[in-house]
N, C-alpha and C positions, 0 to 999 in steps of 0.2 A: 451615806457616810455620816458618821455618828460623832458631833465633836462636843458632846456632854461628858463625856466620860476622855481620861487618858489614853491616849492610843497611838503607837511608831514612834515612840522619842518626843510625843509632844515635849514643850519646856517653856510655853505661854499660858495663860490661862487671859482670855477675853470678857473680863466680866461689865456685863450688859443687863439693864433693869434685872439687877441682884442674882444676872443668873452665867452659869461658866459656860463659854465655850475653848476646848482646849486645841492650841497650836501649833504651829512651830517658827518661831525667829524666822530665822532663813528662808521659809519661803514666803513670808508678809516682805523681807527684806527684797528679794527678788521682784516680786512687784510693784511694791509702793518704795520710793524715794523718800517719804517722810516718816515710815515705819524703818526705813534705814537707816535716818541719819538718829531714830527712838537707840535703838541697837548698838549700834555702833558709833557711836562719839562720848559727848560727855554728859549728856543728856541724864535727866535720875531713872530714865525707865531700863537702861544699858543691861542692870544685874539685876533687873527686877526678873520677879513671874509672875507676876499680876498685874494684869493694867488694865484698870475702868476706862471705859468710852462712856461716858458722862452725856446725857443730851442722844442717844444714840439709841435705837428699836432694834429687841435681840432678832426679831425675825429678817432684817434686814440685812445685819453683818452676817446672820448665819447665810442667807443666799448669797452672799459675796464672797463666803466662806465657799461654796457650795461650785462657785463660778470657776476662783481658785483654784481649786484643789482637784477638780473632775472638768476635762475640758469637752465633756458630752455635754453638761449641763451646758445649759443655753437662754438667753434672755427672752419674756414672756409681756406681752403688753400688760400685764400688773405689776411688772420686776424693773421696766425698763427706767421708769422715772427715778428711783431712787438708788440703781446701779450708775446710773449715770452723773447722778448728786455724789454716789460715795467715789468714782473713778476720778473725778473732779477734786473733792477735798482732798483724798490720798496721794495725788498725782497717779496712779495709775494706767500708763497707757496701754497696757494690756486690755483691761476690763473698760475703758474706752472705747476702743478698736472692736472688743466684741457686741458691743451697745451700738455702734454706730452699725457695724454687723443687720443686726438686729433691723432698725429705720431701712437700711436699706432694699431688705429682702422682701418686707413688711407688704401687702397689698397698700395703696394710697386709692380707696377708695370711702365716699362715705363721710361723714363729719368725724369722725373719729381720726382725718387726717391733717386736721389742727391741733389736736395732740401731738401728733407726730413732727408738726411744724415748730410749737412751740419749743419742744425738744431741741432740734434742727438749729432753731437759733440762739437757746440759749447756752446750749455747750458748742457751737460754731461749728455743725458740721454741712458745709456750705455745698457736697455735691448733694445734700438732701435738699437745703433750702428752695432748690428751683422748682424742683419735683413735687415738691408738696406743696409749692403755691398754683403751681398746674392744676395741680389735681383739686385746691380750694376753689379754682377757674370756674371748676365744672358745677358748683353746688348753686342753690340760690338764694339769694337773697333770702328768701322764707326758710331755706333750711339753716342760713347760717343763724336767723334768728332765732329761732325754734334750739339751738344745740348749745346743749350746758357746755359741750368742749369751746365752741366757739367766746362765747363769753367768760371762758375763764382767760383768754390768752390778754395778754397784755397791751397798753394802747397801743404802742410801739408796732407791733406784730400786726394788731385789727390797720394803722396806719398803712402801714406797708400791703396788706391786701385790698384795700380800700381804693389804693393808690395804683395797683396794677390792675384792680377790675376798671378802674375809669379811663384806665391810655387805652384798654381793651376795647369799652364802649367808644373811647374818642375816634380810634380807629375805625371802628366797621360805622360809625355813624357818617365820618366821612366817605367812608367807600359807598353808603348807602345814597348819602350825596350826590358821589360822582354818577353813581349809576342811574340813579329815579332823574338826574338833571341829562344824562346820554337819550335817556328812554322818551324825554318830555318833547325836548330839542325834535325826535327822530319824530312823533306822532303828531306834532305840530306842522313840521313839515313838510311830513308827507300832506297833513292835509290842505297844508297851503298849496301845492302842485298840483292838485285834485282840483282847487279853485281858479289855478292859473291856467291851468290845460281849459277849464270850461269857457271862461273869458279868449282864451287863443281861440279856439274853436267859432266864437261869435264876431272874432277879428277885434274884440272888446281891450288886449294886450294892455294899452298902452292910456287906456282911459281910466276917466277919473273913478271907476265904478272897481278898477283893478287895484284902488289903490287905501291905504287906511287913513284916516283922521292924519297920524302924525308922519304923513308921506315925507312930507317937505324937511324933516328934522330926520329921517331915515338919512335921506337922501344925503346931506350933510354931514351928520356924523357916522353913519356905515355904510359909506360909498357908494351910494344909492340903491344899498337894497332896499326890497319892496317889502319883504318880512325878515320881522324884528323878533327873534322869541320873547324878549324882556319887554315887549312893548303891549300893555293891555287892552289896546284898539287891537292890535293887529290877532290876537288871539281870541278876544272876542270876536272878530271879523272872523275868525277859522270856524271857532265852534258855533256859530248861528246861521252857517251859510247852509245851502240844501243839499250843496258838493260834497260835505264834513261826512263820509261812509259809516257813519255810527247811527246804527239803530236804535242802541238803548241811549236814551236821554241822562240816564243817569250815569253813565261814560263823560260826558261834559265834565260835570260837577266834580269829577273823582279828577280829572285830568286837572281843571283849575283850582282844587285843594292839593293835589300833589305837588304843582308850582308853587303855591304860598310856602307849603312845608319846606317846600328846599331852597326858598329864601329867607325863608328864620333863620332854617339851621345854617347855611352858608352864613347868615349875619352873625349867630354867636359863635360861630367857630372862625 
């Protein structure tokens, strides 16, 4: 479609960095509300047929011309940013609606889907917003640093994902938690049962030999058990004994750095 030249009744002329594209009223009127009330009110542009867009790239109006006028044409990831800028100043909810179009059919794969975020949030189109912070979910750290898209987004924006990777982290850190603190609790033990069954066997039960350093404070404050998982006698007493079924030595060490770890992390969380 060719709108250099006169062609179907044009009766506009769009002139853009010194150059014409021609028109027609009526259908700028039909989709933009501010090209309507240009037209039809009292406005000086009413009985004109010239009207500079001042500030404005002809290649830009012309694809908005292009959007317009052929509903084949369709938004392109180099069209998308500033169809969606002119849909916004025009009021345009047509050519909106095909931009938002656009974001939604889009792949969200890859750093190029903080472009698509940026978008997303800054003309408010909020069934995208979720979708493209998922999909920033999935990148890392090193790619988001590495990607010009990334660093062009706004604080506001880098905020808000910054913000959803950390409840992300906070969550599985605690679930890591929960689990490495079920898994310590279970290997400890069993292997205290392993020590109690040898002491039964020797009829040893109930002697001082069956018992840890801090028996007497077991006994008082956890109703006389005999093992305390929080208690550092009593787990050293698991893992030195000959009963502890672990052959590799360096099973100890891993099991009493995985309890440190998940008393940090329990303390700052």
């Amino acid at each position: 479609m060719d709108f250099t030249q006169p062609w179907r009744g044009s009766d506009l002329i769009l002139e853009i960095e010194n150059k014409p594209l021609h028109v027609h009223k009526n259908i700028l009127s039909i989709w933009s509300p501010v090209f309507d009330r240009m037209f039809n009110s009292s406005f000086v542009e009413k009985n004109t047929e010239k009207l500079s867009l001042p500030g404005k790239k002809y290649n830009e109006i012309e694809e908005m011309l292009h959007i317009i006028y052929d509903r084949r044409k369709y938004v392109t990831e180099s069209t998308a940013e500033f169809l969606f800028s002119l849909a916004d100043e025009y009021q345009m909810e047509q050519l909106h609606a095909v931009c938002v179009a656009y974001l939604k059919n889009v792949p969200k794969i890859g750093v190029k889907v903080c472009k698509y975020l940026e978008l997303a949030m800054r003309y408010n189109v909020d069934e995208i917003k979720e979708e493209c912070l998922n999909a920033v979910d999935k990148l890392t750290a090193v790619q988001l640093d590495q990607s010009l898209e990334f660093q062009c987004l706004n604080d506001s924006i880098k905020y808000t994902i910054a913000k959803k990777r950390t409840m992300y982290l906070e969550e599985q850190l605690n679930n890591y938690i929960k689990h490495v603190d079920s898994m310590l609790n279970y290997l400890y033990s069993s292997a205290h049962q392993s020590l109690e069954l040898f002491f039964t066997e020797l009829g040893l039960e109930d002697s001082v030999f069956n018992k840890c350093d801090q028996h007497e404070q077991h006994r008082r404050l956890r109703a006389g058990l005999k093992f305390d998982y929080s208690c550092i006698s009593c787990r050293k007493r698991v893992l030195t004994s000959r009963q502890f079924k672990v052959t590799a030595s360096e099973i100890s060490d891993i099991l009493e750095s995985l309890y440190k770890l998940n008393i940090q992390n329990s303390t700052t969380n």
